[in-house]
C-alpha positions in Angstrom: 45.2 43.2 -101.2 47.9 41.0 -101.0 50.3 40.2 -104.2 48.6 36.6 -105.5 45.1 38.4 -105.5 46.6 41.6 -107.6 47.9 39.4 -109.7 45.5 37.7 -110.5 42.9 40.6 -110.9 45.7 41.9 -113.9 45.8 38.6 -115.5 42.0 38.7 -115.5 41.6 42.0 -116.7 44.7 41.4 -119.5 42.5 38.3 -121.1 39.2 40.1 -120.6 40.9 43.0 -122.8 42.2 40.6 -125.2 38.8 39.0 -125.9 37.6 42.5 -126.3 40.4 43.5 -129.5 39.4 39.6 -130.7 35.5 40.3 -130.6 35.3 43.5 -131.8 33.6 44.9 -134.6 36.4 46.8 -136.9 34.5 46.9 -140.4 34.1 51.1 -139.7 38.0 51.6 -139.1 39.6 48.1 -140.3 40.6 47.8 -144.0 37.9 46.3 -146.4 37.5 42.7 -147.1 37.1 43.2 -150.9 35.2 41.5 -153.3 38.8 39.6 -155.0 40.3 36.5 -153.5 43.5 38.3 -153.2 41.9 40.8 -151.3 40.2 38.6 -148.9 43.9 36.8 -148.5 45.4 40.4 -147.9 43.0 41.1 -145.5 42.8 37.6 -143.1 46.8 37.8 -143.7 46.7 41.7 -141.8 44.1 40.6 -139.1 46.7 37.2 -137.9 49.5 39.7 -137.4 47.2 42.7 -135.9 46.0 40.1 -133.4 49.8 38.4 -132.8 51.1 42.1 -132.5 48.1 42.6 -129.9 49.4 39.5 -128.1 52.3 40.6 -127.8 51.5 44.4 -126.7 49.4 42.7 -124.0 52.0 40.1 -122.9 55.0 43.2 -123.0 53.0 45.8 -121.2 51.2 43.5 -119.4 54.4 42.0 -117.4 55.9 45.7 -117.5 52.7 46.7 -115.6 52.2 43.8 -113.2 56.1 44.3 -112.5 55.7 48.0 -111.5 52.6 47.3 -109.3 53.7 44.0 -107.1 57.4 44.9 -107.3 57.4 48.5 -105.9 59.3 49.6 -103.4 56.2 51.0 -101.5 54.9 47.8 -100.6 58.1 46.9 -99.4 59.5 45.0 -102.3 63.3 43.8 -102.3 64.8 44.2 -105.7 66.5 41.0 -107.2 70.1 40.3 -107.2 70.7 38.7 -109.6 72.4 40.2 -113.7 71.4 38.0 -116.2 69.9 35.1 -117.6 71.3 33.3 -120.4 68.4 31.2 -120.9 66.2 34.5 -121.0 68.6 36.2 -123.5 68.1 33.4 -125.8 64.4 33.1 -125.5 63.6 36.7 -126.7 65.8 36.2 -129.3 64.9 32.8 -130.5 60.9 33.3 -130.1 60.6 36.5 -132.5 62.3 34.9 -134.9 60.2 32.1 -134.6 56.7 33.8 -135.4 58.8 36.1 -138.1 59.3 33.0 -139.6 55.9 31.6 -139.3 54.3 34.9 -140.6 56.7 34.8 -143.6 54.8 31.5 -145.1 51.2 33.2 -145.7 52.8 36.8 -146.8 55.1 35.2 -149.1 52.5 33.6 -150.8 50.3 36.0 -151.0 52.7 38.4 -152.5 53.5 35.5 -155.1 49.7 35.2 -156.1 49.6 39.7 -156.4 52.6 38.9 -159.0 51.1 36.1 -161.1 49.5 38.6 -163.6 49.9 35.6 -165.9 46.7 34.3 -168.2 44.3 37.4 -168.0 41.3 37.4 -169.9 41.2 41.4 -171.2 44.3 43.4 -170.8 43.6 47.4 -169.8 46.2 49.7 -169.6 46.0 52.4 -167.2 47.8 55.6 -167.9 48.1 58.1 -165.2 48.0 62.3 -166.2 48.1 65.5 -164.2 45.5 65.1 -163.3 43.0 62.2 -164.9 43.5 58.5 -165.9 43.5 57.3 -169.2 42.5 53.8 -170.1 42.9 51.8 -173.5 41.5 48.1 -173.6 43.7 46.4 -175.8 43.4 44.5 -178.4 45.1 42.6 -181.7 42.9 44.9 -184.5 43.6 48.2 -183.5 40.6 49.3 -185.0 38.8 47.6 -182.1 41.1 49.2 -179.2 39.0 51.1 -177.0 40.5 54.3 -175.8 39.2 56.9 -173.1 40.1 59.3 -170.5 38.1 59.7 -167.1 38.3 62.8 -165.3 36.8 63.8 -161.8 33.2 64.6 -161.4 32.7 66.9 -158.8 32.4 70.6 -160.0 34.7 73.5 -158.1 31.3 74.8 -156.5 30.7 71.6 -154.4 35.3 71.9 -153.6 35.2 75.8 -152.5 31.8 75.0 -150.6 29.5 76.8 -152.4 27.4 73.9 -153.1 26.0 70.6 -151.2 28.6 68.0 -151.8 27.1 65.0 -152.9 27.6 61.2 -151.8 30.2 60.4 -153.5 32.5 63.9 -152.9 35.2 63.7 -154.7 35.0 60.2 -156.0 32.9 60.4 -159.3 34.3 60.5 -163.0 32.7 60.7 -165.9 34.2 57.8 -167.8 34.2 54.8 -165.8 36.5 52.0 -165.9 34.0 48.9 -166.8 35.2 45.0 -166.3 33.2 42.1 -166.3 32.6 40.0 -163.3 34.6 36.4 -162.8 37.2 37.5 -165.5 40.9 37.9 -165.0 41.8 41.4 -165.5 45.4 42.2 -165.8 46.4 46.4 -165.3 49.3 47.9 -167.2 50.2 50.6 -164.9 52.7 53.5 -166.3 52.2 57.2 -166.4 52.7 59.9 -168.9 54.2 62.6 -167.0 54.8 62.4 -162.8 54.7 58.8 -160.8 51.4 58.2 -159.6 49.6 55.0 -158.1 47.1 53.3 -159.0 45.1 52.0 -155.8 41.6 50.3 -155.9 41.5 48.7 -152.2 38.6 46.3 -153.1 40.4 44.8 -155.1 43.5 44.8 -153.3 45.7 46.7 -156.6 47.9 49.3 -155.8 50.7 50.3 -158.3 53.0 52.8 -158.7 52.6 54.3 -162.8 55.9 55.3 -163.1 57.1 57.3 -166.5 59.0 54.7 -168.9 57.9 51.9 -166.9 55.1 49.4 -167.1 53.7 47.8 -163.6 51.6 44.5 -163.7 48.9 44.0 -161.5 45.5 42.4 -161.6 42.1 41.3 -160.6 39.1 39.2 -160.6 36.5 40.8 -159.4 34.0 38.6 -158.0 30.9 40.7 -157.5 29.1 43.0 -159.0 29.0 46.8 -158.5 31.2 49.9 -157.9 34.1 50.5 -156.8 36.3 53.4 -156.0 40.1 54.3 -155.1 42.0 57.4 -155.4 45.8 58.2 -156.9 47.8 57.1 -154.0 50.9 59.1 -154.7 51.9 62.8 -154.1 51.7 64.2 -158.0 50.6 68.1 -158.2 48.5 70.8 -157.1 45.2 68.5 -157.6 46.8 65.1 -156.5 43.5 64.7 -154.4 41.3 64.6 -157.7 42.8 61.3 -159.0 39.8 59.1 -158.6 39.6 55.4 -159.5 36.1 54.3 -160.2 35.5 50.8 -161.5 32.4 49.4 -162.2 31.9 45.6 -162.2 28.8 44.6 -164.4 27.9 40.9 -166.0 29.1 39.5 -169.1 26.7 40.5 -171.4 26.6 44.2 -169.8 30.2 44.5 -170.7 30.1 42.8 -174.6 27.3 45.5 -175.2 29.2 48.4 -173.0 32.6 47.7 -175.0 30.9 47.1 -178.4 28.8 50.7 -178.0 32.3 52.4 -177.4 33.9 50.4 -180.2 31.6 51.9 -182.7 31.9 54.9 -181.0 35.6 54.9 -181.7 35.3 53.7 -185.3 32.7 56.9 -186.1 35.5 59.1 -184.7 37.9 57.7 -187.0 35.7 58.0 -190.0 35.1 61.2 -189.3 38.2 62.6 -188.9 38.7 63.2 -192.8 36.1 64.9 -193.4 35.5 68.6 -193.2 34.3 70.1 -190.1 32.1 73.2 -190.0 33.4 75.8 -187.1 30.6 75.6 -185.1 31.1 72.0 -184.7 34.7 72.5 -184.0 33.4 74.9 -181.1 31.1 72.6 -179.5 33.4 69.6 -179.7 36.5 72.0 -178.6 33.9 73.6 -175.9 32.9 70.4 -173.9 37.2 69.1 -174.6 38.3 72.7 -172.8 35.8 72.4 -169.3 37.2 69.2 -169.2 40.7 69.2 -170.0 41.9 72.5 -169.8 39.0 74.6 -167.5 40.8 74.1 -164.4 43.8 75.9 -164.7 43.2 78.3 -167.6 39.8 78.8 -166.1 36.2 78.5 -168.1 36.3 82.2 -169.1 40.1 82.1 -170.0 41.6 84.4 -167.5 43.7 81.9 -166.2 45.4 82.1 -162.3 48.8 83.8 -163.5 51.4 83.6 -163.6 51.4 79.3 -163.5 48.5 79.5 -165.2 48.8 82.0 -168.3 44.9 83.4 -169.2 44.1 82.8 -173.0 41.3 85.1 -173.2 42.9 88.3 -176.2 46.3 87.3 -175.2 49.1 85.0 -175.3 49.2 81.8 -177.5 46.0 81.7 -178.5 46.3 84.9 -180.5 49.7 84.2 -181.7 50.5 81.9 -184.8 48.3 78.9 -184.8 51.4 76.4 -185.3 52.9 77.3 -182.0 49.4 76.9 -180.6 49.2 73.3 -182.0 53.0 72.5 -181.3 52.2 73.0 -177.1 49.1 71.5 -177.4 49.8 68.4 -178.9 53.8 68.5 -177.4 53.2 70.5 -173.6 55.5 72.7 -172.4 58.8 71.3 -170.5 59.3 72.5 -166.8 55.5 74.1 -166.9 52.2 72.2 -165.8 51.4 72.0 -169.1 51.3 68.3 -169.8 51.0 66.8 -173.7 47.4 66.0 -174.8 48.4 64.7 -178.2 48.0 61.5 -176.8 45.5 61.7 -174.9 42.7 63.1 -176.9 42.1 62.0 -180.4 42.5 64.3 -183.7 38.7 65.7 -183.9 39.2 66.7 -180.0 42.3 68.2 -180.4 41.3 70.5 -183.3 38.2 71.4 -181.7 40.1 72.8 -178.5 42.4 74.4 -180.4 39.4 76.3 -182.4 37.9 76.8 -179.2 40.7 78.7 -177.5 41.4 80.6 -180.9 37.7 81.8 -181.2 36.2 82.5 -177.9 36.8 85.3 -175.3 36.8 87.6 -177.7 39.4 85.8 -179.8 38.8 86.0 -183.6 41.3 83.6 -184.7 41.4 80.6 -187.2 40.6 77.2 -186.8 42.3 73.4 -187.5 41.0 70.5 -188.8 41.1 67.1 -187.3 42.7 65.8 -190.6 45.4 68.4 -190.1 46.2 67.3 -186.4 45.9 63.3 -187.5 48.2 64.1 -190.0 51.1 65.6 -187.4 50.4 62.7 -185.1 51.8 60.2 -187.7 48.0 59.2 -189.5 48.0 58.8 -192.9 
């Protein structure tokens, strides 16, 4: 075959693979599409410069490959004389610069537009713990602020495979996050403890929650339905049970979602005054600990020492209640154990406390929420 018809053949072959990486279905290994405007932009703006970097691959190897096959010394080939071309020089300089330059108009715009957190509709900030989310929906009354924590799902039997996992492994909470469709939500991002992200990639929202600092981001959703994410950021022993689930419902959905948690937050607060019998300490402290606190002190209290210290006849929950309450509400500096004074309200927090002090074995005494409302500044 003489050089013309090889040629040819790999210029055929090069546009033939180019139609192929243009054609092809990538929805199983590409990044999603979204169901946000931004999202849709993030995602055409990554396909342009997948498919001007798969030019450019093709056009590179392509003439690196044609070169080594019609220019070998095998078929007789004379190697050129000549050692350098201006003009060349110039041209791969010049052209990259040029389609830099080109791609920088879209990006730039679309970062602008992931910036403009401006005019939102509802206002959530998002809190990230070791290792949970916290969410609070602000608002002007505080007695209408909205305040929860959401936790991952999946039990340790399913993680140590001594269970089925389900469908959603690793990806279910039991407090979702709940916005309404075609409303402009913005996301204050910070964190109470480590850096962690945020990162919902339907919606295209990723931000770093970053101790002292508050990160803007934001979304309209455009579809209903659920979404999930994950804490994108390296923060601990259970950095892989971070999940973000979001769930997108209608208008009137969400006014009767967020007014059933408003009154559930009011009957917390009205019931923090009054007296509380121990066995409803223990069941409110009970369902607080397998939450909370089961996963590193363990549900029977044993704890995984010595990171972990076990409270079952031993330690601080047998020693004087008010350095019980001080670590509880406060953590402990330098240890895993993070603060939960504000993270759980005054009834949780004194039912924990009870719960530790009175089971295992323990027969200690118990705190009442207006005890623990009081040394979080209440009146």
């Amino acid at each position: 075959m003489d050089r013309a018809k090889q040629c040819r053949w790999l210029v055929a072959l090069s546009l033939l693979m180019t139609a192929g990486f243009v054609g092809a279905d990538w929805s199983n290994i590409n990044m999603r599409q979204g169901v946000t405007e931004i999202s849709r932009e993030v995602f055409d703006l990554h396909m342009v410069m997948l498919y001007v970097c798969i030019v450019i691959g093709i056009v590179v190897f392509g003439a690196m490959i044609i070169s080594m096959l019609i220019h070998r010394k095998s078929i007789g080939a004379i190697p050129a004389t000549f050692h350098d071309s201006t003009m060349v020089e110039i041209g791969w300089t010049v052209v990259p610069v040029i389609i830099l330059v080109i791609l920088a108009f879209p990006a730039t715009q679309t970062l602008n537009a992931m910036y403009d957190a401006s005019d939102a509709d509802i206002d959530i900030e998002v809190r990230g713990l070791q290792w949970k989310w916290q969410y609070t929906y602000l608002n002007d009354d505080p007695a209408k602020e909205v305040s929860f924590i959401s936790t991952m799902l999946t039990p340790a039997d399913e993680i140590y495979n001594r269970a089925p996992k389900r469908e959603n492994y690793l990806l279910d909470v039991d407090n979702e996050l709940v916005i309404p469709v075609n409303k402009r939500v913005r996301f204050l991002i910070t964190s109470a403890d480590v850096i962690h992200s945020w990162w919902v990639p339907d919606f295209a929202v990723k931000k770093d929650a970053i101790p002292g600092f508050v990160h803007e981001s934001w979304a309209v959703a455009e579809k209903v339905g659920t979404y999930r994410g994950k804490c994108a950021e390296l923060c601990g022993k259970d950095h892989g049970f971070m999940p973000v689930v979001v769930r997108v419902v209608e208008q009137e959905e969400y006014d009767t979602w967020l007014a059933e948690k408003q009154a559930e937050a009011a009957e917390v607060f009205n019931t923090i005054g009054k007296t509380w019998t121990e066995a409803e300490l223990m069941a409110e402290g009970e369902a607080v600990y397998n939450q909370s606190c089961a996963s590193c002190h363990q549900a029977n209290g044993q704890g995984l020492p010595p990171a972990f210290p076990a409270l079952a006849g031993q330690g601080l929950s047998v020693g004087p209640i008010a350095e019980h309450i001080d670590i509880v509400l406060n953590g402990k500096a330098g240890t895993a154990m993070q603060a939960f004074g504000q993270q759980l309200n005054a009834a949780q927090l004194a039912g924990v406390i009870t719960y530790e002090r009175n089971s295992w074995g323990n027969k200690g005494d118990s705190v009442q929420p207006s005890e623990i409302h009081k040394m979080l500044g209440g009146q």
